[in-house]
N, C-alpha and C positions, 0 to 999 in steps of 0.2 A: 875452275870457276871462270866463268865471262868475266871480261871486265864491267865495273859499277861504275858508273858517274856519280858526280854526287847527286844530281837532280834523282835517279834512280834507287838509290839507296834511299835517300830522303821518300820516293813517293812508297817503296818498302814498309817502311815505318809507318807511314800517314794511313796503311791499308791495313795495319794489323789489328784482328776480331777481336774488337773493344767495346763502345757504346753502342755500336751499330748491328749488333748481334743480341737478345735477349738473355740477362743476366737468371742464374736461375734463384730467384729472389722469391719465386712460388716454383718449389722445386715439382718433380715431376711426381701427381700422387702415386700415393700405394698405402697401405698400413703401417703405422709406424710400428717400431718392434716395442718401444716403450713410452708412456706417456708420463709427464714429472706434472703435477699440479698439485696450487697450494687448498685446493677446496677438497680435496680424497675423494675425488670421482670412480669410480669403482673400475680396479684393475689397475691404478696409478701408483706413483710414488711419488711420496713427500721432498728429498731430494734430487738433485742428479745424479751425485753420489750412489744413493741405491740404486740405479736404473743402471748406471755403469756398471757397477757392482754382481746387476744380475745378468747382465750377457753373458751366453754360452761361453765357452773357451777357447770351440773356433775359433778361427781370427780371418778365414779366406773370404768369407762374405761378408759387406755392410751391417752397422745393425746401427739402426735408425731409430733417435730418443725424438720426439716431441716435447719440447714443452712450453704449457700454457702461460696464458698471462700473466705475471705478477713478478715480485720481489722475493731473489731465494739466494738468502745469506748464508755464509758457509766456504771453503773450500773444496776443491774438487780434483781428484789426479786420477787421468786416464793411461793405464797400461795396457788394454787389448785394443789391437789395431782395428783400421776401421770403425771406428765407431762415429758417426754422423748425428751433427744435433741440429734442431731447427727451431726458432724461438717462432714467438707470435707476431714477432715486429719488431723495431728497433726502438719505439717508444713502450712496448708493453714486458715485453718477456728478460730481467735486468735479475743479473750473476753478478750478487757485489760480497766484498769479503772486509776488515780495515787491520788486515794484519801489516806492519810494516817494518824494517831491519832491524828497531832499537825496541821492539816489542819481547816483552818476556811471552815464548808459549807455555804452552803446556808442560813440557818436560820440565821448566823452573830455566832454560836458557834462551834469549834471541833470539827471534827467528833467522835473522841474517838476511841479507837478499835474497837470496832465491830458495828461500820455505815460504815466502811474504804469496805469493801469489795466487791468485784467488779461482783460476784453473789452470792444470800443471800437466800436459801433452806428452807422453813418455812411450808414442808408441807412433807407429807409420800410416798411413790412410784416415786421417783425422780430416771433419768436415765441419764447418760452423756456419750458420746465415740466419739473419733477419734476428738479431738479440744482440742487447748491451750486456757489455763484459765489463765489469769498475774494480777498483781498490780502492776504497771509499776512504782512505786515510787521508784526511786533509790538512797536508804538510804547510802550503800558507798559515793554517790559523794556529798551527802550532810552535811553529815560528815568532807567530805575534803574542801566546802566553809568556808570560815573565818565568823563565827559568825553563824556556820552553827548545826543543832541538834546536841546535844549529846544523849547517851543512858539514862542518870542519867536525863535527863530533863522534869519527866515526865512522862514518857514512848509515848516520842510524837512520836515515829519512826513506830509504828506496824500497818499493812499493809497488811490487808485479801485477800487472790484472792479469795478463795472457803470456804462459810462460812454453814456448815447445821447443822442452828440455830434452836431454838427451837421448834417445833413438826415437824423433820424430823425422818423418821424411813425407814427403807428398803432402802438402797440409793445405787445403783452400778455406779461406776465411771470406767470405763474401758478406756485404752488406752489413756489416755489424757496426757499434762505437767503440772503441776500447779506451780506456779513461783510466787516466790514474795522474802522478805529478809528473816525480824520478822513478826513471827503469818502467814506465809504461809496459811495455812489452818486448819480450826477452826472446830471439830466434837465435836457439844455441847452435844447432846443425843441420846439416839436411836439407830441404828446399821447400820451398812454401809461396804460395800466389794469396795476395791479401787485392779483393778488387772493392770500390766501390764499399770502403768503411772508412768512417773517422778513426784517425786517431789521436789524443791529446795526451800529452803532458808539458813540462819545462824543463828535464835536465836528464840528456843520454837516454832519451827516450822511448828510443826505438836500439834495439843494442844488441850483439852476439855476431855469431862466427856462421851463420848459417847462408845458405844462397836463396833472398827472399825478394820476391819483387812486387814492389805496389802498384796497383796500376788505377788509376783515375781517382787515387783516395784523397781524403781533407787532410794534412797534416795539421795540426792546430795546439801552438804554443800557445801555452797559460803565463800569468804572471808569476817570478819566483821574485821573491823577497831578499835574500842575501844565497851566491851571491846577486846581481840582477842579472849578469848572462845567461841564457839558455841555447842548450844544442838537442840539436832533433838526432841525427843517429852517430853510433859508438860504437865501429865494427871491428869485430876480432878475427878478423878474417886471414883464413892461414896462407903463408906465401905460395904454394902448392896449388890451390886452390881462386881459380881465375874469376871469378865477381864475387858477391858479398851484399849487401844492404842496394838494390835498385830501385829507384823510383819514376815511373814512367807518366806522365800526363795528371800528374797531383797536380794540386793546390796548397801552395805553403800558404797558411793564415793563423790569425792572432787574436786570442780573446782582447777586448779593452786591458788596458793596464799593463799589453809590454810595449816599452819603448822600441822604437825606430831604431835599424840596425841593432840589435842586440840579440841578437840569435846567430849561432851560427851553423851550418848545413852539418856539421858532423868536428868531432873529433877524433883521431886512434887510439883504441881504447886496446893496450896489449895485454891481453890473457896473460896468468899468471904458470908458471913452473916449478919445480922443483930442481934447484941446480946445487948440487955439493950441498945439499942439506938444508937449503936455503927457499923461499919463495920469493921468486924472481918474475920479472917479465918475459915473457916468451919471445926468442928472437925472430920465433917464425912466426906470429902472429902479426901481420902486418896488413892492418884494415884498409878495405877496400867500400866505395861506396859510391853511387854516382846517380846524377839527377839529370832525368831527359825532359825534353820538351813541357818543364815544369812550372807553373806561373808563380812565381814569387812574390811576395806583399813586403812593403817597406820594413817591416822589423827583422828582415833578414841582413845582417854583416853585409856592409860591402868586399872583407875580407872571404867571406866563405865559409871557409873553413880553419880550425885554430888546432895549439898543439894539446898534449895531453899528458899526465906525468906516469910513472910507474917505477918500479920498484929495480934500480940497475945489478948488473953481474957483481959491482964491489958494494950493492947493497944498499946503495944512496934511494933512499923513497921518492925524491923529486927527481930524477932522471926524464928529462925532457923528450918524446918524442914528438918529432915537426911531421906538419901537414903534408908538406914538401917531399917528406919521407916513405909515406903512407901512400895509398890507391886512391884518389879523389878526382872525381871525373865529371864535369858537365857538356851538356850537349843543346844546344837550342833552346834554353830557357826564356822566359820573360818575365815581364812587369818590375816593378821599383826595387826589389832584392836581387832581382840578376845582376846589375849593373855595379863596377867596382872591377878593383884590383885586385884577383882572384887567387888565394894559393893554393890552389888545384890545378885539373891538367885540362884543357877542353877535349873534348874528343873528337874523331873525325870520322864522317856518315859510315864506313865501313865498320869502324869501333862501336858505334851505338847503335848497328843491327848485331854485332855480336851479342848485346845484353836484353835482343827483344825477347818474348817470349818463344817462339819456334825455337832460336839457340840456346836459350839461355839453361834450360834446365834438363837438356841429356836428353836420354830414350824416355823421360816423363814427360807429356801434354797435355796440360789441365786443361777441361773443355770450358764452356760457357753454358754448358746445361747441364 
């Protein structure tokens, strides 16, 4: 490799096909393989569910849902790959579910975390744009009922909208909102490009082990009630495994009502094991996450990033893991949450072209059309 300057490496960055390329936000027509609407236009289906449901078994070719305007409550798990959905907009076409951890389902037990979510990605070539994705549980006001959750009870509050669980890989999410409080959205493994979508919650709300990169998104912290900190990502990133949680020319921003500094860019959130009989912390889980050229708003830490507990080798549930310990990485950010005593590591122009897009995700290249 030549040598880089940094002026070179930086003008690298400043060049890579982002805004200035056509997002495919009106994807390329053709027939869609299945169309979901709530009016039963002839030849549709009432859920997604059924539409997914009825793809061939194939899995080598796309197969392309539409669906129309409206409100379609329910839950949703895709297991055949490929499968591409496309809503009518971001204000019209809205996937909400309010299932959430300390909810009894159906079988008479909890759902837990991650049954909560309101569509559950369990296969590779998965495609989403122009549709709001929520989990309509609204843990503020439940909070504020008298004998209502708390955060310490459990952890019965968290509340998936968009979950790509275990064997998703290639996943582009373009244009969408994703909404929910805690555990907004859950990328357990595999790789995933999210461009140009809001995402909102207030606590580990962007979270998993997976290699995911955001590029030009809102991040947008809500108010939590107790406690009043909120952290945006909680990666479980294996030590093996060289990036984790990336965010590239975001916007970190704040509904009304969080305070100034009180957010912090991420925690280490360690996966749990099975050791000598035990559920434990994973020693190899050791999160990775890192913020580039990101504009930051004053409700962000001047600290950054903070530690996180888990469950130790002799069993101790508060076993402390530091920031300091973890993968946390900034690169050229701005505005009023950049600035501060940082316990992360900055990175240097040749380190934050390894996390652009060209490197970042293998012999995968997600296009822009």
């Amino acid at each position: 490799m030549s040598r880089l300057t940094r002026r070179s490496v930086a003008s690298m960055l400043a060049v890579l096909p982002l805004a200035e390329l056509p997002l495919s936000v009106q994807a390329k027509a053709r027939t869609p393989d299945a169309i979901v609407s709530p009016t039963g236009e002839p030849g549709s289906y009432a859920t997604l569910q059924a539409a997914v449901d009825a793809a061939p078994s194939s899995t080598t070719s796309p197969y392309r849902i539409e669906i129309r305007a409206g409100t379609f409550a329910g839950q949703t798990t895709i297991r055949r790959a490929n499968i591409e959905i496309f809503g009518a907009g971001i204000a019209k076409t809205v996937l909400t579910n309010d299932a959430y951890a300390g909810k009894i389902a159906p079988d008479g037990k909890p759902y837990g975390t991650f049954r909560t979510a309101t569509l559950n990605v369990l296969a590779p070539g998965f495609r989403m744009e122009n549709l709001t994705i929520e989990n309509g549980f609204d843990a503020p006001a439940e909070m504020r009922r008298p004998g209502g959750l708390r955060a310490d009870e459990g952890g019965s509050q968290q509340a998936i909208a968009l979950s790509l669980g275990r064997g998703s890989d290639r996943a582009v999410v373009r244009n969408c909102h994703i909404l929910s409080h805690q555990d907004t959205l859950y990328c357990a493994e595999g790789r995933a490009l999210f461009e140009r979508c809001l995402i909102a919650g207030s606590y580990d709300f962007i979270f998993g082990g997976a290699i995911a990169l955001f590029e030009r998104c809102d991040i947008r912290s809500r108010p939590r009630l107790d406690p009043v900190e909120g952290y945006i990502a909680a990666p479980s990133t294996m030590i093996d495994q060289a990036a984790g949680l990336t965010f590239f020319r975001c916007r970190l921003t704040a509904d009304a009502g969080v305070p100034d500094a009180s957010v912090f860019l991420g925690r280490p959130w360690r996966a749990s094991t099975t050791l000598n009989g035990k559920r434990v912390g994973d020693p190899r889980s050791v999160g990775m996450a890192a913020y580039l050229e990101c504009h930051m708003g004053r409700h962000i830490s001047p600290l950054g990033w903070t530690r996180m507990w888990y469950t130790g080798p002799d069993g101790n549930p508060k076993t402390w893991f530091e920031p300091e310990d973890a993968r946390f990485r900034e690169y050229r950010n701005t505005g009023p949450g950049a600035r501060g005593t940082r316990r992360g590591q900055t990175l240097t122009p040749i380190e934050a072209l390894a996390l652009s897009r060209p490197r970042l995700f293998g012999d995968w290249m997600p296009s822009h059309v």
